[in-house]
N, C-alpha and C positions, 0 to 999 in steps of 0.2 A: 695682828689681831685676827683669832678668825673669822673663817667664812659665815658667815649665815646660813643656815641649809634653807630651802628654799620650801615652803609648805607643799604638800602632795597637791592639795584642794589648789592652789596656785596652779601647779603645773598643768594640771589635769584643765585646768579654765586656760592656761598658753596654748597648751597642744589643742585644746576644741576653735577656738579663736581663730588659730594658722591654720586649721583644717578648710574652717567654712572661709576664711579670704582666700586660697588655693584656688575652693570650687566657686568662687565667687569672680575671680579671677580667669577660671580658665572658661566660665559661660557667658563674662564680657566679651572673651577674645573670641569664642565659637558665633556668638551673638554679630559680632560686626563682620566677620568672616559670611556669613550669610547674608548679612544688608547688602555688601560688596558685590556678591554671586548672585543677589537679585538685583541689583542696581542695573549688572551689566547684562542680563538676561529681558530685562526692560527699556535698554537704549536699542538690544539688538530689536525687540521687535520693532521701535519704534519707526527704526532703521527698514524694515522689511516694510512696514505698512506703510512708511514715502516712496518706497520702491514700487507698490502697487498704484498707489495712488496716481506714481507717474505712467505708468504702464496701461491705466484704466486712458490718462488721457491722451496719451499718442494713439494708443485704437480708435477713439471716437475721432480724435482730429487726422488721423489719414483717411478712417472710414471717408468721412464729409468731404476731403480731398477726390477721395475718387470717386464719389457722386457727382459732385462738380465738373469733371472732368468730363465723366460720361454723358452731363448735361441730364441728369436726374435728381431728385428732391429727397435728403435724406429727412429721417423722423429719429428724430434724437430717443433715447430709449425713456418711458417715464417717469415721474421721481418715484421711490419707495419710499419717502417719510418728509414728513411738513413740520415747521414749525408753526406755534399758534401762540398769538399773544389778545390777551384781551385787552381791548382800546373804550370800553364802554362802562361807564356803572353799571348800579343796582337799580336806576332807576326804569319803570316803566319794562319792567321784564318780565315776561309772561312766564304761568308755570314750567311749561315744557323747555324753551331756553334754558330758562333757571337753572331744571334738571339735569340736562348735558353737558352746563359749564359749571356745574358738579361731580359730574363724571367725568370729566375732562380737566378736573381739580384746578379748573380756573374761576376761583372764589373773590379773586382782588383784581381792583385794576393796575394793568402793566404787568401781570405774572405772566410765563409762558411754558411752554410743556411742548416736548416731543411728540411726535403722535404719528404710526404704520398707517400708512395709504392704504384700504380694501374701501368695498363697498359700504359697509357699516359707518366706519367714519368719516368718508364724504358726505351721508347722507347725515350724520351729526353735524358737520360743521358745514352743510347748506342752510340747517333750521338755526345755527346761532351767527350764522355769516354777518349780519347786523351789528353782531358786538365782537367781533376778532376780525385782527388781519394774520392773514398766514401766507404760506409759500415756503418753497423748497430753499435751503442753506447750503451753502458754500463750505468745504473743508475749513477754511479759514474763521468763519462763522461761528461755528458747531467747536472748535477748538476755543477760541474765544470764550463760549459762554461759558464751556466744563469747568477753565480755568480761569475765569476774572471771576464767574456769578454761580459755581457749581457747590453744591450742597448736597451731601449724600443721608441719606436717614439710617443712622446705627444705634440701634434700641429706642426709636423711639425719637432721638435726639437730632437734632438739626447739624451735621458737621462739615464744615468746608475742606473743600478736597484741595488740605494745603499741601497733602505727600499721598506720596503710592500703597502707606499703610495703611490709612482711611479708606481706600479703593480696596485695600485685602480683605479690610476686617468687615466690609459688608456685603461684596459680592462676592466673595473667595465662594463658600457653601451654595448659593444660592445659583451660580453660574457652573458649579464643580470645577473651582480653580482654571475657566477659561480667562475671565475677568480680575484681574489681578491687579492693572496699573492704571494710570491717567490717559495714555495712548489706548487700552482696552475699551475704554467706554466712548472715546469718540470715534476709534472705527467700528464700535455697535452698534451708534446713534447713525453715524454715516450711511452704511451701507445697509440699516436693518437687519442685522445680522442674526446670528439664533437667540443669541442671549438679549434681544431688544428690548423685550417687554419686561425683564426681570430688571436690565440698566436703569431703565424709563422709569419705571415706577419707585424703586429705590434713591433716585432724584428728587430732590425737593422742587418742589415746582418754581421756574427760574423769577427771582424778583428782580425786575428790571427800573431805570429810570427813566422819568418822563422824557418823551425824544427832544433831543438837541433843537432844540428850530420851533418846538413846537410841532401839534397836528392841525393839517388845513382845514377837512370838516368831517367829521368821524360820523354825520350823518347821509352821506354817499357812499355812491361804490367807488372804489379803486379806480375802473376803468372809468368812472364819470369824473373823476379830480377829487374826488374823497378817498378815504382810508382805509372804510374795512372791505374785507372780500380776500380773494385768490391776489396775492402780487407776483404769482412763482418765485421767481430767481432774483426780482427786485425786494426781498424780505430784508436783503444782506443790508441794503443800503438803509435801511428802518434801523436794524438791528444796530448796525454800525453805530447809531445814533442814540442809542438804548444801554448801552452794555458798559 
């Protein structure tokens, strides 16, 4: 029997078909070929910036070593960024408060936010010291919130920083590709780095859970057995309880 010939308008629809799966094909394999070449481009920094991190604390801790020795009093260097959580309602809050933990886009309670130490914003958060407790975080803290409670704002939209291409698509432009991965924004959060205030604010502001234990009496200071005010270094221990 013969062949069939095969319609033109057919083949002409095979050969466009084989075409576009080729290029469809060879920009899956260029596609994952780059995921690869940034994966491993992101473990190395993540690599470098534990390398710093430890290097930051062998200095401080021989520093203190040889203060000790020489029988002198060292002064640890101060923090450059606090975290802040609001532990107070809406009630009974005067306009001015109001307006700073506005500005400080601390609108609910238990949300908390990042925030660069100068002048400006201590004198902010002496006037709403009342309703937040704050204090300086711990590497392990600040790593914590990025990745169990971190939320990045991409158009608009609220999106959890479940991978490093969430991290790309909102600060790649806004930091000029310094900010790239999940290890990028906790050591710009850490160390206050250049890109702080673009990280920070591109951050949803962190919503956290009521602390574990409960709070003892949120209308004290800190240093009296109450909650809000300055805890420094003891935030972790809040936070721990929170995240």
């Amino acid at each position: 029997m013969p062949r069939v010939p095969v319609p033109e308008k057919q083949k002409k629809a095979q050969a466009a078909a084989a075409k576009s799966s080729a290029k469809a094909t060879a920009a899956g394999a260029e596609k994952a070929e780059s995921a690869v070449e940034k994966r491993r481009q992101y473990m190395k920094k993540a690599a470098l910036y534990n390398k710093q991190y430890k290097a930051e604390a062998n200095t401080l801790k021989s520093m203190k070593l040889t203060a000790q020795k020489e029988g002198n009093f060292f002064s640890e260097p101060g923090a450059k960024i606090a975290f802040v959580v609001r532990i107070r309602g809406i009630n009974d809050v005067a306009p001015k408060p109001r307006k700073i933990l506005q500005l400080l886009r601390l609108r609910q309670l238990h949300t908390g936010v990042f925030v660069r130490l100068n002048k400006a914003t201590l004198n902010m958060l002496k006037k709403v010291e009342a309703f937040v407790a704050w204090g300086y975080p711990s590497l392990s803290t600040v790593r914590s919130l990025v990745y169990k409670r971190g939320y990045l704002s991409v158009k608009g939209n609220r999106i959890p920083i479940s991978e490093n291409a969430v991290v790309e698509e909102a600060l790649e432009k806004k930091t000029k590709g310094a900010v790239m991965c999940s290890e990028d924004v906790v050591n710009q959060l850490l160390t206050s780095g250049e890109h702080f205030s673009q990280v920070a604010h591109t951050l949803w502001p962190f919503k956290l859970s009521t602390p574990n234990g409960g709070i003892k009496y949120k209308n004290s200071h800190f240093v009296e057995g109450g909650d809000y005010g300055n805890r420094e270094t003891l935030i972790n221990a809040l936070l721990a309880r929170m995240i």
